[in-house]
C-alpha positions as CSV (number, residue, x, y, z in Angstrom):
1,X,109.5,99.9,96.6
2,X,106.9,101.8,98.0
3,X,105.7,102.9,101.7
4,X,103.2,104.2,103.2
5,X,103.5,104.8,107.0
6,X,101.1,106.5,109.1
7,X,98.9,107.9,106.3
8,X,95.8,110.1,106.7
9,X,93.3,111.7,104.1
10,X,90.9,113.8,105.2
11,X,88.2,115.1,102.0
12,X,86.3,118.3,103.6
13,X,83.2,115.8,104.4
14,X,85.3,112.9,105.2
15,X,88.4,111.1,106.6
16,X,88.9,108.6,104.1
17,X,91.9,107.1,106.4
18,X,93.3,107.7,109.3
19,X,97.1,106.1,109.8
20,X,97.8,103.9,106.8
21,X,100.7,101.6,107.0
22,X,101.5,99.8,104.1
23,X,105.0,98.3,102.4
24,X,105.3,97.1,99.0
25,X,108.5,95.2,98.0
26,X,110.0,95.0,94.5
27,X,107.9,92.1,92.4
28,X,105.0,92.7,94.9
29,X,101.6,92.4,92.9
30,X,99.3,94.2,95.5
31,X,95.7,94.5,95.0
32,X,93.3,96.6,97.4
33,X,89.4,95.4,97.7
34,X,86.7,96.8,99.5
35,X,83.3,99.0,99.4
36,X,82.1,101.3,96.8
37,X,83.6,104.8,98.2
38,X,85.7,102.9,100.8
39,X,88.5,105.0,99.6
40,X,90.4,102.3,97.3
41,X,91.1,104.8,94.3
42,X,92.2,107.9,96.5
43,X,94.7,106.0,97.8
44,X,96.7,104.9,94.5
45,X,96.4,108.3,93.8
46,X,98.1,109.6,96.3
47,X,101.3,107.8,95.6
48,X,101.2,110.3,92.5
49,X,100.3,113.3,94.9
50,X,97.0,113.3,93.1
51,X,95.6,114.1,96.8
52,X,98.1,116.3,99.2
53,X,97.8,114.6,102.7
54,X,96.9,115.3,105.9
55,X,99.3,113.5,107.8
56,X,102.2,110.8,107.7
57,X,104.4,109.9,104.1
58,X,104.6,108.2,101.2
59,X,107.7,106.7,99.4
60,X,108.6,105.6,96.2
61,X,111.9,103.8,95.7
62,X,113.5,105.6,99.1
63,X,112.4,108.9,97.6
64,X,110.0,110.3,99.9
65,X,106.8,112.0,98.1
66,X,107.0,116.2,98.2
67,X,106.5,119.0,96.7
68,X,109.6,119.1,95.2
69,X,110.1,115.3,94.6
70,X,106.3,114.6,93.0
71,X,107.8,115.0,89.2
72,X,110.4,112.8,89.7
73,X,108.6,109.9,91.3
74,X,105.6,110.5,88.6
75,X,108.1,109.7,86.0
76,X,109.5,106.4,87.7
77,X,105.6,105.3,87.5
78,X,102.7,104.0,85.2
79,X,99.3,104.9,86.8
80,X,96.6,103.8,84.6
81,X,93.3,104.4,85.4
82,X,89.5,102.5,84.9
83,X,89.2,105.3,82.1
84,X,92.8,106.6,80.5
85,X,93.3,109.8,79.0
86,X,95.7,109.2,76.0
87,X,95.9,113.0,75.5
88,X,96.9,112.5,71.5
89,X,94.3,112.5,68.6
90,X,95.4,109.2,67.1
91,X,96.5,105.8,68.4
92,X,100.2,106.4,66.9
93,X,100.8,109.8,68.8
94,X,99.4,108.8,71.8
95,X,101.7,105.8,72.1
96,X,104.9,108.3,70.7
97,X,103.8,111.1,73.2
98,X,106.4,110.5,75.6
99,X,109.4,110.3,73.5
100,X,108.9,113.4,72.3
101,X,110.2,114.8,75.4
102,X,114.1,114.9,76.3
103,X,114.1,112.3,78.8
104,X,113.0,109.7,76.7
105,X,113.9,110.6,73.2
106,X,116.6,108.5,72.9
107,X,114.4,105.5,73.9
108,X,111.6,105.9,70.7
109,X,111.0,102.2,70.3
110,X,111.5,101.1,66.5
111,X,107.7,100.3,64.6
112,X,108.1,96.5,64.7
113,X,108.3,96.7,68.7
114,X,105.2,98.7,68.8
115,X,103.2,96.3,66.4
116,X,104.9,93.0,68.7
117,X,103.3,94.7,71.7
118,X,100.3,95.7,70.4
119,X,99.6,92.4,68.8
120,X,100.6,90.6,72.5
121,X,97.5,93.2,73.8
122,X,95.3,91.4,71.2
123,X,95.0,94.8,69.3
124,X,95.5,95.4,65.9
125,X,98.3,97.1,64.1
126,X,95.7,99.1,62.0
127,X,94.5,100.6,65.4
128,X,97.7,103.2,65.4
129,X,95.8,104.8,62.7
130,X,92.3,105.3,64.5
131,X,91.9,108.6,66.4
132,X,91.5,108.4,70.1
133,X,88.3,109.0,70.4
134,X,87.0,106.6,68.2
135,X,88.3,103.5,70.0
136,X,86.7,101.3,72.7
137,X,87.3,101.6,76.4
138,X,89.4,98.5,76.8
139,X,91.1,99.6,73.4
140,X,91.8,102.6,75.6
141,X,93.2,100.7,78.6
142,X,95.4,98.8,76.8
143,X,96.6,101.5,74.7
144,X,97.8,103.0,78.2
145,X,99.0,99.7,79.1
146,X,100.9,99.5,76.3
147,X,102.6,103.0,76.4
148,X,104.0,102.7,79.9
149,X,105.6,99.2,78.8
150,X,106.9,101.1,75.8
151,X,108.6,103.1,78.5
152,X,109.8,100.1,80.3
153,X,108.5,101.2,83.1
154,X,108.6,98.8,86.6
155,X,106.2,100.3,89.3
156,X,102.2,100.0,88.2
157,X,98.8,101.2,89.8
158,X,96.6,100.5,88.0
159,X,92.6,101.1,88.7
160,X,90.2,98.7,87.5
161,X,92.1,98.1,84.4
162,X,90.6,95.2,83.3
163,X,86.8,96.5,83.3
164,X,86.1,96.7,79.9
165,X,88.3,94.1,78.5
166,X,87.0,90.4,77.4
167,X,88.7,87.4,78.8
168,X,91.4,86.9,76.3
169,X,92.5,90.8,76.2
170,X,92.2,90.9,80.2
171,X,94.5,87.4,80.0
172,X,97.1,89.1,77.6
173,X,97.3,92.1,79.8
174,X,98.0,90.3,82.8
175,X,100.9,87.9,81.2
176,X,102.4,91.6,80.6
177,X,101.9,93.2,84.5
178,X,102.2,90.3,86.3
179,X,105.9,89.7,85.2
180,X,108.4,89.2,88.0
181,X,110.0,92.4,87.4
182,X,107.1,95.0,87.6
183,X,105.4,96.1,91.1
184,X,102.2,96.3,91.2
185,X,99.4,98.2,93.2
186,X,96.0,97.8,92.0
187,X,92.2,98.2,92.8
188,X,90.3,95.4,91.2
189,X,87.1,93.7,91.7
190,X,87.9,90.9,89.0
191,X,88.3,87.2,90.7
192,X,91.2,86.0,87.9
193,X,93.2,89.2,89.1
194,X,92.8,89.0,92.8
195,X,93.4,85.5,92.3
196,X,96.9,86.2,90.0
197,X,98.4,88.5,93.0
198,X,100.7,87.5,95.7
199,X,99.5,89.9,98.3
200,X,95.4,90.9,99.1
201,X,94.5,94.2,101.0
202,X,91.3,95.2,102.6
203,X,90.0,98.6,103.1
204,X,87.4,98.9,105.5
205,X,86.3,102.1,107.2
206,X,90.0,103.4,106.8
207,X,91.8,100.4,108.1
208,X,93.7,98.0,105.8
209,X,93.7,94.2,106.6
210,X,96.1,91.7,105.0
211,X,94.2,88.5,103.6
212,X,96.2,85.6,104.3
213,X,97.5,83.8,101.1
């Protein structure tokens, strides 16, 4: 589902990694630990061509990550980061931002599936009201959370999601990612996460080790 092979990333003061090699199946949940600065977060971002590389590939679903292909495979995937941008002024139009667009307006989910969802996130209906800036930071993530299930989507990375959620929200989240269905890359520090996925990566001076499970 996606592939890494012989990725480098060099920053102007730094080469972050050298030849990463990594393969994520369908249903993988995938989560990446090591040092502050150890290069955890550039790397999820590069599957979204956040960061153009220096060497080697990068495929999402067979489609191999260009120029020309970055739109596309940013549409196949939810990347939520530690601190989302919902890019609306209210709760409501942040979740219905995407189906204003043609390639999912015929896809606007009805207002009793938003209010189920929301309600499975531990967040009140009354929140769709509230403007964006004037909600918490795990409000926030789970807003974003909540948005990219709207759009049924089936590939996550997700950054230190659960950071500033409680136990039951960060619970409730994780009945929602860690369905059979969805892949998963993450970055997470949290021991009930690491502990919930089926596959833990190490990144240590630019070289990934597989924990055995």
């Amino acid at each position: 589902m996606i592939t890494f092979e012989n990725v480098r990333l060099q920053l102007p003061q730094q080469v972050l990694f050298a030849a990463v090699n990594l393969d994520l199946a369908a249903g993988d949940k995938l989560v990446l630990r090591g040092a502050s600065g150890s290069g955890k977060s550039s790397l999820l971002k590069c599957v979204v061509g956040a960061f153009p590389l220096s060497a080697g590939r990068i495929a999402v679903a067979g489609q191999e990550l260009t120029a020309t292909t970055v739109a596309t495979i940013r549409a196949r995937i939810a990347y939520i980061g530690q601190e989302p941008v919902l890019g609306a002024e209210s709760v409501r139009e942040a979740l219905l931002l995407p189906f204003r667009f043609k390639a999912h307006s015929g896809r606007r989910p009805l207002d009793k599936e938003v209010v189920a969802l929301l309600e499975r996130l531990h967040l009140s209906p009354n929140i769709l009201e509230k403007p964006c800036n004037r909600i918490s930071g795990g409000e926030k993530q789970r807003i974003a959370v909540a948005r990219a299930l709207l759009l049924d989507k089936q590939i996550f990375i997700a950054d230190e999601i659960t950071s500033a959620l409680d136990p039951e929200s960060k619970e409730a989240v994780m009945a929602e990612l860690f369905r059979p269905e969805i892949t998963l890359l993450s970055v997470s520090h949290d021991p009930d996460w690491i502990a919930a996925c089926t596959r833990i990566i190490e990144l240590t001076d630019g070289q990934l080790r597989e924990e055995g499970r």
